[in-house]
C-alpha positions in Angstrom: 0.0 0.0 0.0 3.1 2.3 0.0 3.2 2.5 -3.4 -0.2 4.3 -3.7 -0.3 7.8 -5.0 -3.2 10.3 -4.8 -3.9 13.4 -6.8 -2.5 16.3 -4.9 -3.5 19.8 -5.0 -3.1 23.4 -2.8 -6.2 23.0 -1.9 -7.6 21.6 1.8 -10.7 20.2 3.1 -11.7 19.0 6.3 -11.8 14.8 6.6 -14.5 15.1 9.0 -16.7 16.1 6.4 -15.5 13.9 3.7 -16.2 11.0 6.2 -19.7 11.8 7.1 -20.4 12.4 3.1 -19.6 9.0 2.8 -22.0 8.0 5.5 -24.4 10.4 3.6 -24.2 8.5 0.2 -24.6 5.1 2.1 -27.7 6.3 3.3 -29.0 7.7 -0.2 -28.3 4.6 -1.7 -29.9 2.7 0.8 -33.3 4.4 0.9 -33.3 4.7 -3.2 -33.1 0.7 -3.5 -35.6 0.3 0.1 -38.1 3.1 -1.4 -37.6 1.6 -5.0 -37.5 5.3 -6.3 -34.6 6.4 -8.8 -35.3 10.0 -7.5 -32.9 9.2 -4.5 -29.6 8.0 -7.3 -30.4 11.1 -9.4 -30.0 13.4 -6.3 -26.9 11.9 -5.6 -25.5 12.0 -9.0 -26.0 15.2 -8.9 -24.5 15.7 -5.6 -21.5 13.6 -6.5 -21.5 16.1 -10.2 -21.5 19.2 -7.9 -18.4 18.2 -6.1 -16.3 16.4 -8.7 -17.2 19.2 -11.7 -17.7 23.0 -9.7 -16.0 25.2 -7.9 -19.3 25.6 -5.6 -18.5 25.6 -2.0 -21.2 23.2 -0.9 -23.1 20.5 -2.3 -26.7 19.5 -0.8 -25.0 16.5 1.2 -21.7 18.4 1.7 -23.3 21.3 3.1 -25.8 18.6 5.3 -22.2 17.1 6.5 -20.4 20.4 7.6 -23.5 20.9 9.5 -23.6 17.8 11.2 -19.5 18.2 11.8 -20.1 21.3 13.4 -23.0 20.0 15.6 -21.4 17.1 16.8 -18.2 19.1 17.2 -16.1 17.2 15.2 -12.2 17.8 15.5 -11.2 19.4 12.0 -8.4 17.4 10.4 -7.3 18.7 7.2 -6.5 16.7 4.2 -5.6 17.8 0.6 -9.2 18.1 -1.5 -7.9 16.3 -5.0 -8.0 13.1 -4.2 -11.7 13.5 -3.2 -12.4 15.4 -6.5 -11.5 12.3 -8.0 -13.4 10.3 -5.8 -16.4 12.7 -6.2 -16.1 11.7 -10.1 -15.8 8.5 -9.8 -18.9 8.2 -7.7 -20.7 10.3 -10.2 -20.0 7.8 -13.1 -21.3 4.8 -10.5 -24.2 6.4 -9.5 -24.9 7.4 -13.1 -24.1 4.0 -14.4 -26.5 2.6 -11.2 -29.7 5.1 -11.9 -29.7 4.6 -15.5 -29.6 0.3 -14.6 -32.5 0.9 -12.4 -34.3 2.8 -14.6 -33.9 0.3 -17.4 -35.2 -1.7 -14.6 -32.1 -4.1 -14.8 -32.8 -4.1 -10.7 -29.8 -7.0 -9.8 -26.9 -5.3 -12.2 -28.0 -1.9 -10.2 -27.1 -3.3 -7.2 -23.9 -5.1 -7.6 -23.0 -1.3 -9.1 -24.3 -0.4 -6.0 -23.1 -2.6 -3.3 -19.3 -1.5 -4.6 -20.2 2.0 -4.6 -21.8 1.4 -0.6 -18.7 -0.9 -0.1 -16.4 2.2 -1.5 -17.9 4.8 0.8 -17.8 2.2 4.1 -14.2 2.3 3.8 -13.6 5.8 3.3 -16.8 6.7 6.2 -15.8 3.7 8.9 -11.5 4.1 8.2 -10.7 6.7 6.0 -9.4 4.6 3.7 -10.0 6.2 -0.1 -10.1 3.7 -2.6 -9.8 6.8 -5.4 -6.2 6.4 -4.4 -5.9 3.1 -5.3 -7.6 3.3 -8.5 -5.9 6.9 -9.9 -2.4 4.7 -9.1 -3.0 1.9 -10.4 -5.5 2.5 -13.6 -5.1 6.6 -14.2 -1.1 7.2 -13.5 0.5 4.9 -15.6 -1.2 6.2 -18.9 1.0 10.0 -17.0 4.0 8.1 -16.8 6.3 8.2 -19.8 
C-alpha cells in the first residue's frame, strides 16, 4: 500500500466532512433501493457532479455534512481536496451508471453497481481509507508516466 499515490493539490478540506459524506451517500443509496424510487440515485448524482465538476462551495450533502461536523463538534483534520475530487467523479460515473440500470429496470446489475459503490464509501466513512487512491495509481497514473 506504499506504493499508492493520490492526486495532490493546494487545496484543503476538512476529513471530517468527507467521512460523514460518505455515510451520507450510504444512506442515499440505501433508501433509493428500500423506497424503490430512482429520485434518490439522481440526487446523488447530482451531488456527486456538484463536487467532482464545480467550484461551488457546498453540495446539498456536503453542506448537510459540515452541519452535522459542526453540531457534533467534530475535530477538523485537514486533508488535501484532489483526491476527493477524484473520488467525487468516480462516484458520479457509479451512481450514473446505477440510476440509469434501475431505470432500465435491470434491478440485480443496479445493485452489484451499487453494493461496490456502498462498499467504496464504508471504507472511506468507517476508516478513512480512499479507494480513489488506489484506482488513480493503479488504472489513471500509468497512462502520465512516460
Amino acid at each position: 500500500m506504499k506504493n499508492i499515490l493520490c492526486p495532490i493539490s493546494d487545496e484543503r478540506i476538512n476529513e471530517q466532512v468527507t467521512r460523514l459524506n460518505a455515510l451520507f451517500a450510504i444512506v442515499t443509496v440505501v433508501l433509493a433501493f428500500v423506497s424503490k424510487s430512482p429520485v434518490f440515485l439522481i440526487f446523488l448524482m447530482a451531488d456527486f457532479f456538484m463536487r467532482a465538476f464545480t467550484r461551488l462551495k457546498y453540495s446539498p450533502i456536503s453542506y448537510m455534512s459540515v452541519g452535522l461536523s459542526n453540531a457534533l463538534q467534530l475535530p477538523a483534520k485537514s486533508i488535501d481536496k484532489a483526491p476527493k475530487i477524484f473520488a467525487a467523479r468516480l462516484g458520479f460515473v457509479m451512481t450514473t451508471v446505477i440510476s440509469l440500470l434501475f431505470i432500465l429496470n435491470l434491478k440485480l446489475a443496479a445493485l452489484v453497481v451499487a453494493g461496490v459503490l456502498v462498499f467504496f464509501a464504508t471504507l472511506e466513512f468507517a476508516f478513512a481509507i480512499c479507494v480513489g487512491c488506489a484506482i488513480y495509481s493503479y488504472f489513471v497514473l500509468p497512462f502520465y508516466k512516460k
